[in-house]
C-alpha positions in Angstrom: 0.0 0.0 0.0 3.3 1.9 0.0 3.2 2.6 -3.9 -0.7 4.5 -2.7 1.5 7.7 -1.1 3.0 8.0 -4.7 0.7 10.9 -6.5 2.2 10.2 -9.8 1.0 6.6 -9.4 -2.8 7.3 -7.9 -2.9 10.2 -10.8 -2.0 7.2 -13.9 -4.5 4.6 -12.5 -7.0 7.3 -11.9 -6.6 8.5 -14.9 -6.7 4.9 -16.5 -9.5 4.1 -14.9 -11.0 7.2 -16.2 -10.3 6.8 -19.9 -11.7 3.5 -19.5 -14.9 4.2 -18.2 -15.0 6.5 -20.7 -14.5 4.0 -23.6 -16.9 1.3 -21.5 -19.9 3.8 -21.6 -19.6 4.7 -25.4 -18.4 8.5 -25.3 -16.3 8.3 -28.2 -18.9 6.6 -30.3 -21.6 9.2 -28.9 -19.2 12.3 -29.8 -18.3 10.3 -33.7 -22.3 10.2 -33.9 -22.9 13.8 -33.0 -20.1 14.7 -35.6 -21.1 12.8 -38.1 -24.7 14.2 -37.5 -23.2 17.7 -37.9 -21.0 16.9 -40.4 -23.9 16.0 -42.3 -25.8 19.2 -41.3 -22.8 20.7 -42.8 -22.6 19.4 -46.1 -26.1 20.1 -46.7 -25.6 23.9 -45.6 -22.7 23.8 -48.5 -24.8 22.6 -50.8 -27.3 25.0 -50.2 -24.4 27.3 -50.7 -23.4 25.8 -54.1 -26.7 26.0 -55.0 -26.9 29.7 -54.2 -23.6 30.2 -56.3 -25.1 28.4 -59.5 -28.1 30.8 -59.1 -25.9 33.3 -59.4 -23.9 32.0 -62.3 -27.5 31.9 -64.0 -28.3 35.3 -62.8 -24.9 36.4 -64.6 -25.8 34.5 -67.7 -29.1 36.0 -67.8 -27.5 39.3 -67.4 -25.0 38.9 -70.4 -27.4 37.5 -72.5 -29.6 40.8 -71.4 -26.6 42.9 -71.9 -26.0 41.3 -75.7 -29.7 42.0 -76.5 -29.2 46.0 -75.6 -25.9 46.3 -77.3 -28.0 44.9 -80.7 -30.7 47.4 -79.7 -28.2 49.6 -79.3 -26.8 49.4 -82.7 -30.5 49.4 -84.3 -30.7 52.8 -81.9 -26.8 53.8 -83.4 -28.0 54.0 -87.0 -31.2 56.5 -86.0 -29.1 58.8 -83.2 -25.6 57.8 -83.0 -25.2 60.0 -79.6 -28.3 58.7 -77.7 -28.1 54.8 -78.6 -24.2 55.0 -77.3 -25.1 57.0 -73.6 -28.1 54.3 -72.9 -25.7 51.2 -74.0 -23.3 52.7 -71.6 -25.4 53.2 -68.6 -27.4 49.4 -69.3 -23.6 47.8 -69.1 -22.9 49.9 -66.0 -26.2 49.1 -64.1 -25.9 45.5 -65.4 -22.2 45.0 -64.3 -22.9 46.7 -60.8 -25.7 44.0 -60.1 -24.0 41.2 -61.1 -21.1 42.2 -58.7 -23.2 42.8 -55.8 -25.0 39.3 -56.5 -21.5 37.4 -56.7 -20.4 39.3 -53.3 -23.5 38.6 -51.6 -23.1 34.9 -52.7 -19.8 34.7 -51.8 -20.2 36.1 -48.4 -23.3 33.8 -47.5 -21.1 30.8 -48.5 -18.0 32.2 -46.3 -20.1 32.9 -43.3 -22.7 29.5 -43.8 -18.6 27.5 -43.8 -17.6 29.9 -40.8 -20.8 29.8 -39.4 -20.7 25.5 -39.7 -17.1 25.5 -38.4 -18.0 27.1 -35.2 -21.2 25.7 -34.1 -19.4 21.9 -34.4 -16.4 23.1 -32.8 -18.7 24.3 -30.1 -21.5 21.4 -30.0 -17.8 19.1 -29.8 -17.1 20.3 -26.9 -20.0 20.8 -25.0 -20.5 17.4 -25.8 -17.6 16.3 -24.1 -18.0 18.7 -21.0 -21.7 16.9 -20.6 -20.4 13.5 -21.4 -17.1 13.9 -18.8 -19.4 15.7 -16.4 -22.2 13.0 -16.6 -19.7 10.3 -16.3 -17.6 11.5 -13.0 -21.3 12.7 -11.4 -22.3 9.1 -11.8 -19.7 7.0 -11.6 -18.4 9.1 -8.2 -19.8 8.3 -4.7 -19.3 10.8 -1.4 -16.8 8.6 0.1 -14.9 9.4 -3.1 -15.3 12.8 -3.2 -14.2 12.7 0.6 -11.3 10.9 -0.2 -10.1 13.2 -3.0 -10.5 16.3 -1.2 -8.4 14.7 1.9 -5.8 14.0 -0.7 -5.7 17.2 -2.1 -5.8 18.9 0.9 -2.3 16.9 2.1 -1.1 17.7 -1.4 -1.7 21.2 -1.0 -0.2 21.0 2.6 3.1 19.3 1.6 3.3 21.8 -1.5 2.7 24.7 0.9 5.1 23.7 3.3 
C-alpha cells in the first residue's frame, strides 16, 4: 500500500481508470455520432451554398445575354441617333455589371459565413459534448466517500506543497 502515497501513481490509475470508463460507456462513439450528424448538417448547408452560387452564375448568364440584347438594340438605336443609342448602351452595361457584382459578393459572403458559421457551431457542439459527457460520467460513476477521499488527498497535497 506503500506505492498509494506516490501521487504520480494514484494520478495514472485514476486516470486509466477514467479513460476507461469512458471507452466502456460509449463516449467516443456518442461524440463520432454527434459529428457525423453535424458533419452531415454541414454538407447540406454547403450545398445550399453551391446551390446559391449556380443561381448566381444563372443570374450572370441571364445578365450577359440581357446585356447582348441591348448592345444589338443599341446598334439598331446607333443607326437612328448615334449620340443617344451610345449614352443608354453605356449606362445598361454599367447598371448590369454593378448587379452582377453585388450578386457574386453577396453569394460569396453567404457561403463564407454559412462554412464559418458550420465550423463554429461543431467546434462548439464538440465540446460541450464532451464537457456533458465527462461531467455525466464522473457525477455518476463518483460516490461521497470518493469525493471525501479526493479532497483529503488534495488537501495533504496542497499541505506538503505549501510547506
Amino acid at each position: 500500500m506503500d506505492f498509494l502515497n506516490n501521487t504520480n501513481i494514484v494520478v495514472s490509475i485514476g486516470f486509466i481508470l477514467f479513460v476507461g470508463v469512458v471507452i466502456y460507456y460509449g463516449v467516443p462513439k456518442l461524440l463520432a455520432s454527434k459529428l457525423d450528424s453535424r458533419a452531415a448538417s454541414i454538407k447540406a448547408d454547403l450545398e445550399e451554398a453551391r446551390a446559391l452560387r449556380e443561381e448566381a452564375q444563372t443570374l450572370l448568364a441571364g445578365y450577359e445575354r440581357r446585356q447582348r440584347e441591348v448592345q444589338i438594340q443599341a446598334d439598331e438605336i446607333v443607326k437612328a441617333a448615334r449620340s443617344e443609342a451610345a449614352q443608354a448602351a453605356e449606362t445598361a452595361k454599367a447598371d448590369i455589371r454593378a448587379a452582377v457584382d453585388r450578386r457574386l459578393t453577396t453569394a460569396g459572403e453567404q457561403i463564407k459565413a454559412a462554412e464559418q458559421a458550420a465550423i463554429r457551431q461543431v467546434k462548439d457542439r464538440a465540446v460541450t459534448v464532451a464537457i456533458a459527457a465527462a461531467g455525466d460520467v464522473i457525477r455518476d460513476k463518483m460516490k461521497a466517500a470518493d469525493v471525501n477521499a479526493m479532497i483529503d488527498a488534495s488537501i495533504k497535497e496542497v499541505g506538503s506543497k505549501l510547506h
